[in-house]
N, C-alpha and C positions, 0 to 999 in steps of 0.2 A: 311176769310169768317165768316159772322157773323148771328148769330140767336137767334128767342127769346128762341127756346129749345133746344140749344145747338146740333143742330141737327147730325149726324154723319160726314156730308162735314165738319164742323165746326172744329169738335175733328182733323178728320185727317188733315186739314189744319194748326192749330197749331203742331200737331206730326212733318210736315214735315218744319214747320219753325223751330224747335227745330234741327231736323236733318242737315238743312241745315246752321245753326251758329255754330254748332259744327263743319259739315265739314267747314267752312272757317276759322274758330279759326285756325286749325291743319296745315293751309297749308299758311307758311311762303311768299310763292310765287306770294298770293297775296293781299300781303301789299300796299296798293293806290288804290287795285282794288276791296273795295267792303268799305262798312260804315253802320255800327253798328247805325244810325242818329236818329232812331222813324223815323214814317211817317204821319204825318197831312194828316187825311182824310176830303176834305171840304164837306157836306154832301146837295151838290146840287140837288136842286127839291126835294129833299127827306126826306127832316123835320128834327126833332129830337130825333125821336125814338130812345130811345137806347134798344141796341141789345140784353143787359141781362135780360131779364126782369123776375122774378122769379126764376132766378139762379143766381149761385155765379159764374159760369163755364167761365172761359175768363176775370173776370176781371183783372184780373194780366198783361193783355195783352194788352187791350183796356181799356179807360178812354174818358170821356169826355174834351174836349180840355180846359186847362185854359187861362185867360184872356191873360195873359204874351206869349203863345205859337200861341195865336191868332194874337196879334199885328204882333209877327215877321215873320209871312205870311202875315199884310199886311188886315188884318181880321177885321171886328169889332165887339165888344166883345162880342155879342148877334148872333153870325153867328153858325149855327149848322153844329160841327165837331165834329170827335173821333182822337184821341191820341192813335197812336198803339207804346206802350212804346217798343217790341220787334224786329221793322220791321227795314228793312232798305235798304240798293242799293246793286247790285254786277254787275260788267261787263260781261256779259255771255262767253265772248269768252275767256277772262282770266282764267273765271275758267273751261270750257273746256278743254283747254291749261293744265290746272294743272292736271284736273280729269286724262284725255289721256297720261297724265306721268306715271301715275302710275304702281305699279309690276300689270299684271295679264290682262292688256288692250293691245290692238294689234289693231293698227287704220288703214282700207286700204283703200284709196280712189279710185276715178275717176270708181266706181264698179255699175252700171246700175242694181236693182235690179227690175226685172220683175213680179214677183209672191212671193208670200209665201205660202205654205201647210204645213197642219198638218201631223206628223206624231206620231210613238208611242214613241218617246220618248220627243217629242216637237214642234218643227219647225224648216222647209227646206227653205231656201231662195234663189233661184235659180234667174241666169241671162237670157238676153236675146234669147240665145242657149241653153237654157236650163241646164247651168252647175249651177251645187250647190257652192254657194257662202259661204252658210256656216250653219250649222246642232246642233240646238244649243235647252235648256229645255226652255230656256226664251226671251223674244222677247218684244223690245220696238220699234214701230214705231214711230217714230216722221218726218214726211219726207213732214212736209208744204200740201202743194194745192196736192200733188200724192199721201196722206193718206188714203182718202178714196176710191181710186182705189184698192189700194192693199191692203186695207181690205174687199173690196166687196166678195173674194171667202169664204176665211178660216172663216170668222167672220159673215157672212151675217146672217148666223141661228142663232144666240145664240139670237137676241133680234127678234120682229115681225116685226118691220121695218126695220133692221139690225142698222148700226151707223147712225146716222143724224144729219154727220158734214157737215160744214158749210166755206167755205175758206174765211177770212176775211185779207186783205194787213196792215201789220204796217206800222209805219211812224213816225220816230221821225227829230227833229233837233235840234243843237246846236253851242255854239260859247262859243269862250274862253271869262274869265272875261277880262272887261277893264276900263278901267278911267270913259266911261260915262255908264256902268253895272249900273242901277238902285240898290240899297240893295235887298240882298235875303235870306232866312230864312236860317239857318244852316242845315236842314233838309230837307230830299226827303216831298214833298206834291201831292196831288190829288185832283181833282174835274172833272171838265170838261177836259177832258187831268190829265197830268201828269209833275212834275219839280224836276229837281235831279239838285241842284245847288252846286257846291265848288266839282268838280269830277277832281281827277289829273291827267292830259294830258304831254306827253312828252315836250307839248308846253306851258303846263301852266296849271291854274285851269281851270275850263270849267263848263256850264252847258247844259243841255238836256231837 
């Protein structure tokens, strides 16, 4: 996320790309499954305002795209884009997979949770029959299109509207490289959509 005054989304945005290269550096397990590439932001409809504008804050990060980085997306030399020198791809469920190994994680499934309440030491998360599923100080929902259900009790008051999310479907596709694969830049890129090209597949390189 990027701003002309380095706004606080911005700060903690880079904090947690920071945190998040460190955890993949440390975890051997997934080798193939993530790339360190930069990512070419194409900067469609949107000019070329750049983002720092009276701060120093982020340039380390982002850069205006050069000619050389342009071509091999495919670019032409005058197309307005940013260079995020830090960014790059990970396979979500690889590192999942690695996180849920870890000492101090306990992963249970096929578990229907119905509600959440507060209590005094944190949050209760109780199932369908109302059995406690599990009584814990910190609580991350992440649960797709049934997030905003079950946060409409515990949550509703803290804001005047309460949350006002919004359920929106992803959608990707891909196919392994082949003989007639058009050239594709070595790097994840952005615009309209999104391309994670040279990802290594049990079957081969691949892109997304």
């Amino acid at each position: 996320h990027l701003s002309t005054d380095d706004a606080w989304l911005s700060q903690i945005t880079r904090a947690g790309m920071r945190c998040t290269w460190q955890a993949l550096r440390e975890r051997a397990d997934l080798d193939g499954a993530c790339g360190a590439t930069g990512v070419l932001e194409h900067r469609v409809g949107r000019g070329r305002h750049w983002p720092h504008a009276g701060t120093e804050a982020g340039r380390e990060w982002t850069r205006a795209a050069d000619p050389a980085t342009l071509a091999a997306a495919g670019l032409p030399p005058d197309a307005p884009a940013w260079w995020h020198e830090r960014a790059g791809w990970v396979q979500p469920a690889a590192l999942v997979r690695s996180l849920l190994g870890q000492p101090g994680i306990t992963w249970r499934g096929h578990c229907e949770v119905s509600a959440i309440a507060r209590t005094t030491t944190g949050w209760r998360v109780t199932g369908p029959a109302g059995e406690t599923l599990a009584d814990t100080p910190w609580l991350i929902v992440a649960a797709g299109p049934a997030t905003r259900a079950l946060l409409a009790g515990p949550l509703a008051t803290l804001r005047p509207q309460g949350l006002p999310l919004n359920a929106v479907r992803g959608q990707m596709s891909g196919q392994l490289h082949t003989a007639t694969t058009p050239p594709l830049p070595g790097f994840a890129t952005n615009g309209h959509g999104a391309l994670i090209p040279h990802v290594p597949t049990p079957e081969g390189p691949a892109w997304f």
